[in-house]
N, C-alpha and C positions, 0 to 999 in steps of 0.2 A: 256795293252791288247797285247798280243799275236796272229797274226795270222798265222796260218801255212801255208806257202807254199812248194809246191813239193819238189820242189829244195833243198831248207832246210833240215838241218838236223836233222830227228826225236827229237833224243836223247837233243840236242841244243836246241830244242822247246819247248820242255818238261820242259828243265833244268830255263827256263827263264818262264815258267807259274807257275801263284799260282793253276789253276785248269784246269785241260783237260778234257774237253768234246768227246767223240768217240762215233763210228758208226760201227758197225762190223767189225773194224781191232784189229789189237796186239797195236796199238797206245796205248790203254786203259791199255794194260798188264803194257808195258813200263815205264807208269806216273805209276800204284801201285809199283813198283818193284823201282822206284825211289822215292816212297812213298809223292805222289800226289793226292789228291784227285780226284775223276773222279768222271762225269755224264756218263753215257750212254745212250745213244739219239737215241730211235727208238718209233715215236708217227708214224710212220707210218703203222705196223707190230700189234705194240704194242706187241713184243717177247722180252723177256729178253734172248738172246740167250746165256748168261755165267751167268746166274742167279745172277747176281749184289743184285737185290733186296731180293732174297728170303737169299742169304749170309750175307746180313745187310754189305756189303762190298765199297758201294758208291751208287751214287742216280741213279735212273732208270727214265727215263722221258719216258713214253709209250703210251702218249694219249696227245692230245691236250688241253687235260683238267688238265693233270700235270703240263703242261709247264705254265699256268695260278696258279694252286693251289701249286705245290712243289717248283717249279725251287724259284721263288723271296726271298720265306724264308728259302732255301740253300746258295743261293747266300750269305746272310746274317750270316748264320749261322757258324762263325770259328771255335767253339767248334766242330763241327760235320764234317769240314776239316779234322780236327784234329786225331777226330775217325774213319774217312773213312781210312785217309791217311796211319793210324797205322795198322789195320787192311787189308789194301787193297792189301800191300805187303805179309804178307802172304799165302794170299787168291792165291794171282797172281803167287809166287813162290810152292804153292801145286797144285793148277791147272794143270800149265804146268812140272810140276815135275821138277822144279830143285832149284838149292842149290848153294849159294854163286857167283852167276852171278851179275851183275850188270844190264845190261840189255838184253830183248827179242834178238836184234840185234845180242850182243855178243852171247849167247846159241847156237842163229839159224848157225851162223857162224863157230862157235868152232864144232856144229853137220857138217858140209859140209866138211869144212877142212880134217875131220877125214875119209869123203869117198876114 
């Protein structure tokens, strides 16, 4: 198990997890694009705010009654790593429009640089 701290390096974090769970950041971009499975974790809202679920692009947990009914037999599920992870990247890479990056970090940075 993997747990994130601040300090830490995203990309580091990512790289040593079999699956990243996120909450409305680019965390989630970062694990598809390094082709990671992802949860995304809003049973509070219950919003899919990057349409995870409806893209068939990784798990969505939206209710408390997910986290009891989906989460246990994802966890389980490797085949379905598998197919998030494939598919996640490039979901993650048309999303945010781009192409041949490695990660969120680098994009945002390579954009700044250029101001």
């Amino acid at each position: 198990r993997t747990k994130f701290d601040s300090n830490d390096n995203l990309q580091d974090s990512i790289n040593k997890s079999d699956l990243v769970i996120f909450v409305e950041t680019t965390a989630g971009f970062d694990a598809m694009i390094s082709e990671k499975p992802t949860i995304f974790f809003n049973p509070y809202s219950g919003e899919d705010y990057f349409n995870i679920r409806k893209n068939d692009v990784g798990m969505s947990i939206l209710s408390y009654q997910d986290i009891e009914e989906k989460l246990p037999g994802y966890i389980e599920d490797r085949k379905k790593w598998k197919y998030y992870a494939e598919k996640g990247k490039g979901f993650a890479e048309q999303y945010l429009g781009i192409h041949n990056q490695n990660t969120l970090s680098e994009v945002i940075a390579s954009q700044v640089s250029h101001e």
